[in-house]
C-alpha positions as a Markdown table, in Angstrom:
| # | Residue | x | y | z |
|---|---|---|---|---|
| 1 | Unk | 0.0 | 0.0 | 0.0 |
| 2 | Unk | 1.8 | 3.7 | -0.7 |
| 3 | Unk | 1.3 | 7.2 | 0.5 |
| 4 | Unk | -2.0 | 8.9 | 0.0 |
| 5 | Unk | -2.0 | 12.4 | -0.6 |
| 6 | Unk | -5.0 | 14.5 | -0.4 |
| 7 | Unk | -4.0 | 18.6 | -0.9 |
| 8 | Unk | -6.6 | 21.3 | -0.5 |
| 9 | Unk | -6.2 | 24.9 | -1.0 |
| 10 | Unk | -7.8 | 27.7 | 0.7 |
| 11 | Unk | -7.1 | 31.7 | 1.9 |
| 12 | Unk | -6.5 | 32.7 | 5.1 |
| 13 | Unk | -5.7 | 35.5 | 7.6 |
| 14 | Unk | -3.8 | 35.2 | 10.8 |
| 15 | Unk | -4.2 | 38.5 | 13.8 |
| 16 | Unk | -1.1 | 39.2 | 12.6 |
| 17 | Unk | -0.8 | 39.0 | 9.1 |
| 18 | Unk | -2.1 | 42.5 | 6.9 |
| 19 | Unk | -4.0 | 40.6 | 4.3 |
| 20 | Unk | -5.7 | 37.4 | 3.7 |
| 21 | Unk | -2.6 | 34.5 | 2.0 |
| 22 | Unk | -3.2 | 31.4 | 0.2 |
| 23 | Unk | -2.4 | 28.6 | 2.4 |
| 24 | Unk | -2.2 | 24.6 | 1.0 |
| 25 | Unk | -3.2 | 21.8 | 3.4 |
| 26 | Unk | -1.5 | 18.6 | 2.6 |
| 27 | Unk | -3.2 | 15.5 | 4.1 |
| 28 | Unk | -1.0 | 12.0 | 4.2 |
| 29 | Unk | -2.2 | 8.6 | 5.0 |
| 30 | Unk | 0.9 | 6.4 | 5.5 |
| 31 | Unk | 0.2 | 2.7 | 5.3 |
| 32 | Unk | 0.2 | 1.3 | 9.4 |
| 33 | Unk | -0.3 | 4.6 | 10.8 |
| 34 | Unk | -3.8 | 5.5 | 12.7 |
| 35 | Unk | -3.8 | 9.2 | 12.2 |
| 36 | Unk | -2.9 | 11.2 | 9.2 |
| 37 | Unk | 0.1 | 13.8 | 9.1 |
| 38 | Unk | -1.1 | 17.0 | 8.0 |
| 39 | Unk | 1.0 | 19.8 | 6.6 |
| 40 | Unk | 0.3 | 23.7 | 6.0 |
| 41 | Unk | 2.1 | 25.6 | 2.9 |
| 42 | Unk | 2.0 | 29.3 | 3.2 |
| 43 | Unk | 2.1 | 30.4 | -0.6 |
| 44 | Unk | 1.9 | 33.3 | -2.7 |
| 45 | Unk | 2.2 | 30.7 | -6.0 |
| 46 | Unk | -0.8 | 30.6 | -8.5 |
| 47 | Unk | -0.3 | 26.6 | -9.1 |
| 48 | Unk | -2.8 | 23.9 | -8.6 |
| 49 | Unk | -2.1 | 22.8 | -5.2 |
| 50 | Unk | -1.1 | 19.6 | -6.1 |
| 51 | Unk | 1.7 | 20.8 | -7.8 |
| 52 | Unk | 2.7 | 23.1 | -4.8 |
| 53 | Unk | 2.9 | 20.1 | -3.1 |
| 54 | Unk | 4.8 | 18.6 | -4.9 |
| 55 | Unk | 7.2 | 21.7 | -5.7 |
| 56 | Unk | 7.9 | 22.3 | -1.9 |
| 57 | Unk | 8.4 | 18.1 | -1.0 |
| 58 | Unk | 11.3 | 18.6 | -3.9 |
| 59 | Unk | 12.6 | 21.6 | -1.8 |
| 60 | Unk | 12.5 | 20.0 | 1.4 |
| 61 | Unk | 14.0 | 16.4 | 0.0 |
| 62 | Unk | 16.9 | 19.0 | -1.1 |
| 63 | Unk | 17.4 | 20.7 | 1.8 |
| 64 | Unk | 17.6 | 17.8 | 4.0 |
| 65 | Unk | 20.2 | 16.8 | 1.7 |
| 66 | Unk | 22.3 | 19.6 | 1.9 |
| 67 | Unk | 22.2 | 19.3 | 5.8 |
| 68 | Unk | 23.3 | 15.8 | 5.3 |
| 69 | Unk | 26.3 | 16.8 | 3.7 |
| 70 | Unk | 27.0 | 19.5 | 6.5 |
| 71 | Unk | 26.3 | 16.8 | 8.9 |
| 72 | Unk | 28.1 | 14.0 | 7.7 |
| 73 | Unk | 30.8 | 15.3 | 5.8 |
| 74 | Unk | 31.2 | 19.0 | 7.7 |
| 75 | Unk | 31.6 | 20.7 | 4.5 |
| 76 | Unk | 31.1 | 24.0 | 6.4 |
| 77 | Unk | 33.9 | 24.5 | 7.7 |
| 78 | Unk | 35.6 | 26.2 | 4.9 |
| 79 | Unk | 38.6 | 27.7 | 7.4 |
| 80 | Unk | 40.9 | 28.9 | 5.3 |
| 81 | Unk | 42.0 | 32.6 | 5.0 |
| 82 | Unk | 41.9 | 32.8 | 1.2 |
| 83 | Unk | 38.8 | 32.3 | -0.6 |
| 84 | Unk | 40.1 | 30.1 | -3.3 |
| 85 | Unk | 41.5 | 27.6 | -0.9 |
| 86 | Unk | 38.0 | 27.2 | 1.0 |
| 87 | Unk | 36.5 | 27.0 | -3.1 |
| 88 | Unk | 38.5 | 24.0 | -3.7 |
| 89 | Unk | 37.9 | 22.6 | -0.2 |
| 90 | Unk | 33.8 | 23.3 | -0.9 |
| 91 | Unk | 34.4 | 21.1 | -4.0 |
| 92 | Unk | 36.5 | 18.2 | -2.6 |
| 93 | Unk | 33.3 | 17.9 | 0.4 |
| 94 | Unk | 31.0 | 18.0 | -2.7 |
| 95 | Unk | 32.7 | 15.3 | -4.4 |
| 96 | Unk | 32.9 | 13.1 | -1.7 |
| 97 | Unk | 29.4 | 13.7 | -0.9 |
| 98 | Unk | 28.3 | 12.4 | -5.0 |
| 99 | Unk | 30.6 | 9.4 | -4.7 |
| 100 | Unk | 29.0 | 8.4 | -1.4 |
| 101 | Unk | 25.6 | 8.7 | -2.5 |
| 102 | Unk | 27.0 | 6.7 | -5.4 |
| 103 | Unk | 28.5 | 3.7 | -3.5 |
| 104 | Unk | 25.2 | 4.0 | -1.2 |
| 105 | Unk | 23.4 | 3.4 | -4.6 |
| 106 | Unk | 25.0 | 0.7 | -6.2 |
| 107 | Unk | 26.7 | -1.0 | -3.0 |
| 108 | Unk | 24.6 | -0.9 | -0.1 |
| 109 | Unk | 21.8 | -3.7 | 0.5 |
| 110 | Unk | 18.2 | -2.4 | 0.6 |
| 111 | Unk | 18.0 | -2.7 | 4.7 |
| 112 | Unk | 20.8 | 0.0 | 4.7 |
| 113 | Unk | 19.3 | 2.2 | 1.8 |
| 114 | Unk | 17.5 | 5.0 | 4.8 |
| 115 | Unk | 20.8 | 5.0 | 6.7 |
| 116 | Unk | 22.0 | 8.7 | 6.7 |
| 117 | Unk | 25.9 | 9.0 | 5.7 |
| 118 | Unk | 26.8 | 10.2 | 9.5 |
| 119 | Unk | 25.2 | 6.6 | 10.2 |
| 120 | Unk | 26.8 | 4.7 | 7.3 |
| 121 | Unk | 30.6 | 6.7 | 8.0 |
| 122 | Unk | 30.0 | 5.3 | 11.7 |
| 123 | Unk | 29.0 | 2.0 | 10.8 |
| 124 | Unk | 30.9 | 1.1 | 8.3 |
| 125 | Unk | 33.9 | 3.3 | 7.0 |
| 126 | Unk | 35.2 | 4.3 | 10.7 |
| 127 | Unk | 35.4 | 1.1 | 12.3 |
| 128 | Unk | 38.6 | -0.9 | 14.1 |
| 129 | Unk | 39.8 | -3.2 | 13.1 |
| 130 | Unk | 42.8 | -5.5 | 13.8 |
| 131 | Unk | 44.6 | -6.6 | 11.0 |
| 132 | Unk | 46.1 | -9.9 | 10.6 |
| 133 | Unk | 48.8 | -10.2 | 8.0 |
| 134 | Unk | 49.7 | -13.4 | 6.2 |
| 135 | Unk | 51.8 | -14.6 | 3.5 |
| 136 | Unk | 49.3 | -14.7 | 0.7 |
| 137 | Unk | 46.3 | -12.7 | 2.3 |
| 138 | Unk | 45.6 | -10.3 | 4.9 |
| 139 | Unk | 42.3 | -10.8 | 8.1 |
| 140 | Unk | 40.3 | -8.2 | 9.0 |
| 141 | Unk | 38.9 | -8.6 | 12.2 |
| 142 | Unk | 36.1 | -6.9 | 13.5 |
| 143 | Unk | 33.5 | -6.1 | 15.7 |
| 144 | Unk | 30.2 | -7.5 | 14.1 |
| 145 | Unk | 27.9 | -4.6 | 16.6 |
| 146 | Unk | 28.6 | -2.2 | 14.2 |
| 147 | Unk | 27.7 | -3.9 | 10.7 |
| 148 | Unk | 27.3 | -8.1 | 11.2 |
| 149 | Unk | 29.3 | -10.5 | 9.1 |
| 150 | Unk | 26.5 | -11.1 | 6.3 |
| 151 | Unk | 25.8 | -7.8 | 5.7 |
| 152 | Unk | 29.5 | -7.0 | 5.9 |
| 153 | Unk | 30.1 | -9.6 | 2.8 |
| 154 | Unk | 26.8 | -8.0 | 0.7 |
| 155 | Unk | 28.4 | -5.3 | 0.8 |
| 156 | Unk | 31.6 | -6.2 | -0.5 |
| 157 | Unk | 29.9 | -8.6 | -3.4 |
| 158 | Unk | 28.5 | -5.6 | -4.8 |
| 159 | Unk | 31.1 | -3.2 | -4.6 |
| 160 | Unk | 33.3 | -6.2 | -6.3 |
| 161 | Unk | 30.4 | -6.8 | -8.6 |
| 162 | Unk | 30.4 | -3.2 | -9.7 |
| 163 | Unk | 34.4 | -3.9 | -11.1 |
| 164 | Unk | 34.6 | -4.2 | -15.0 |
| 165 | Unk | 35.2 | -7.6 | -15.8 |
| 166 | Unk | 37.4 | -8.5 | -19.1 |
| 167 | Unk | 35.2 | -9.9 | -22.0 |
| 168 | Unk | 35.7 | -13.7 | -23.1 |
| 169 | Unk | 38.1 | -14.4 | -25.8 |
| 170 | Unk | 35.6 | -15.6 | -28.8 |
């Protein structure tokens, strides 16, 4: 069952405001959940309210990604003196943002695809691990409360499944 969305439109004047405003009620029934969430949209737009909806859910799926990116990769702190150097340090966070949304993509199993970067960085990029170092291979060991062992090698099937592999000789 998905998302019902029911929008309405309507004018209305707050004590405080000078003039009457268009305002756009968003109603949404998510499957398993007794009530329904209901949103308000103050607007001076002349689009059906549908489409308001819509417009403003793409502006808030953006903005929650650009926080992510401050969150998770602290591309705000841009501290140095000359403005070129914190231009080229802006672009190195925003790259590393893409390719992480990119390996989160194409590499992560579905159970991992809400995890927030901060989480997946935790979880699985900054973890111990003790390294064991043999004559034809090398043993990482560790902790399975972070990521456990299955999920561990999913994850590294697909990123080895995304590598090229050489055609067949006919």
């Amino acid at each position: 069952m998905q998302v019902q969305r029911f929008p309405a439109s309507f004018s209305y004047q707050a004590k405080s405001w000078s003039r009457k405003r268009r305002v756009v009620a968003k109603v949404e029934w998510h499957p398993g959940e007794l009530y329904p969430r209901v949103g308000f949209i103050v607007t001076n737009l002349a689009r059906p309210a549908n489409r308001i909806v819509a417009f403003y859910n793409q502006r808030g799926t953006a903005e929650q990604w650009i926080n992510e990116g401050k969150n998770a990769l602290k591309w705000t702190r841009l501290s140095c003196s000359a403005m070129n150097a914190n231009a080229v340090r802006l672009q190195l966070h925003a790259l590393a943002y893409n390719l992480s949304n990119f390996l989160r993509t194409l590499a992560l199993p579905e159970e991992m695809e809400s995890w927030s970067l901060t989480t997946i960085r935790e979880k699985v990029v900054k973890i111990g691990a003790k390294v064991i170092a043999h004559a034809r291979y090398a043993v990482f060991q560790m902790a399975e409360a972070a990521v456990p062992r299955d999920l561990s090698r999913r994850i590294l099937d697909m990123i080895d499944d995304l590598r090229p592999r050489k055609p067949t000789p006919c």
